[in-house]
C-alpha positions as CSV (number, residue, x, y, z in Angstrom):
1,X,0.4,306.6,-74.0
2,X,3.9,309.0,-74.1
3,X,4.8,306.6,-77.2
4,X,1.2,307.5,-79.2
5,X,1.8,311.3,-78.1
6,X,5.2,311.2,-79.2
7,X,3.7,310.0,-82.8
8,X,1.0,312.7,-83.1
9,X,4.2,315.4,-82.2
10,X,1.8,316.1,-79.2
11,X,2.3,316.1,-75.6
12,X,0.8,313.6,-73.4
13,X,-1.8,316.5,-72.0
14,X,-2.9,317.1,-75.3
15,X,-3.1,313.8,-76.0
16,X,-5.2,312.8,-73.4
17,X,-8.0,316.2,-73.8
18,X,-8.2,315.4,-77.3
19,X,-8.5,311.7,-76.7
20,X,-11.3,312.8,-74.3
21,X,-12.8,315.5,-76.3
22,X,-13.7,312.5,-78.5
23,X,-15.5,310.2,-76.7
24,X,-19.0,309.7,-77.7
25,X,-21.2,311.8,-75.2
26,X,-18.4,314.0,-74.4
27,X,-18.8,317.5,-74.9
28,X,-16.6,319.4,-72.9
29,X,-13.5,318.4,-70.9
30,X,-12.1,320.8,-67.7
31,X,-8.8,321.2,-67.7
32,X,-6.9,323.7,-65.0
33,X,-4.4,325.7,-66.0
34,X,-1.9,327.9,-63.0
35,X,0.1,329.5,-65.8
36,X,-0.4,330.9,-69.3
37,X,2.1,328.3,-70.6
38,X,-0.5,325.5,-69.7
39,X,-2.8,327.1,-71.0
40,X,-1.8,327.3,-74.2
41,X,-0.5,323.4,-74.1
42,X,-3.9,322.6,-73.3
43,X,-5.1,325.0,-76.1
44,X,-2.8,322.8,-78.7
45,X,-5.0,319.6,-77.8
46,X,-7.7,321.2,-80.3
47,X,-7.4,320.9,-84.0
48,X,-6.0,317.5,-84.7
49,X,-7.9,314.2,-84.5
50,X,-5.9,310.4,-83.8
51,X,-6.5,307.9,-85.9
52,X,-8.7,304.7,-85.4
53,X,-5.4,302.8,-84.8
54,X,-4.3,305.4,-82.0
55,X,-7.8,305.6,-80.4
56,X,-7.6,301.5,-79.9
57,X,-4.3,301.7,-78.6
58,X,-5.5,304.2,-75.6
59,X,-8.5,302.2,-75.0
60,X,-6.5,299.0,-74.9
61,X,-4.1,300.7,-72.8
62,X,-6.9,301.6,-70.3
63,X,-8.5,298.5,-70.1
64,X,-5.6,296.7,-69.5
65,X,-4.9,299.3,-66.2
66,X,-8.2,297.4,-65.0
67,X,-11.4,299.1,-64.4
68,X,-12.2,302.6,-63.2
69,X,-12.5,303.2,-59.2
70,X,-14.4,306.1,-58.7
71,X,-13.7,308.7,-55.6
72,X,-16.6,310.6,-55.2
73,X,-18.1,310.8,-52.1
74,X,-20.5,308.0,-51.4
């Protein structure tokens, strides 16, 4: 993912909430913040959209992690 940030002159947080922010069904995404700085950084993952070709590199790069293993509390 750092390479598809790098491209979007993003960090890889940003990348990730806005990547997030548009996934059908999505319309909110929590993200914690200690300092101001971070904060902001997450602010900067607002305004810009990837492209088709980014989005499918992310989801690629997720499915080929294997699937999701959820820890909530069963």
């Amino acid at each position: 993912l750092r390479p598809i940030a790098a491209e979007c002159g993003k960090t890889l947080s940003q990348l990730v909430i806005n990547w997030t922010m548009h996934r059908p069904g999505i319309t909110a995404a929590l993200c914690g913040a200690k300092r101001a700085s971070q904060a902001r950084e997450n602010a900067g993952a607002m305004g810009w959209k990837l492209t088709p070709e980014q989005t499918a590199r992310i989801d690629a790069a997720i499915a080929a992690r294997g699937p999701v293993v959820s820890r909530a509390a069963v």
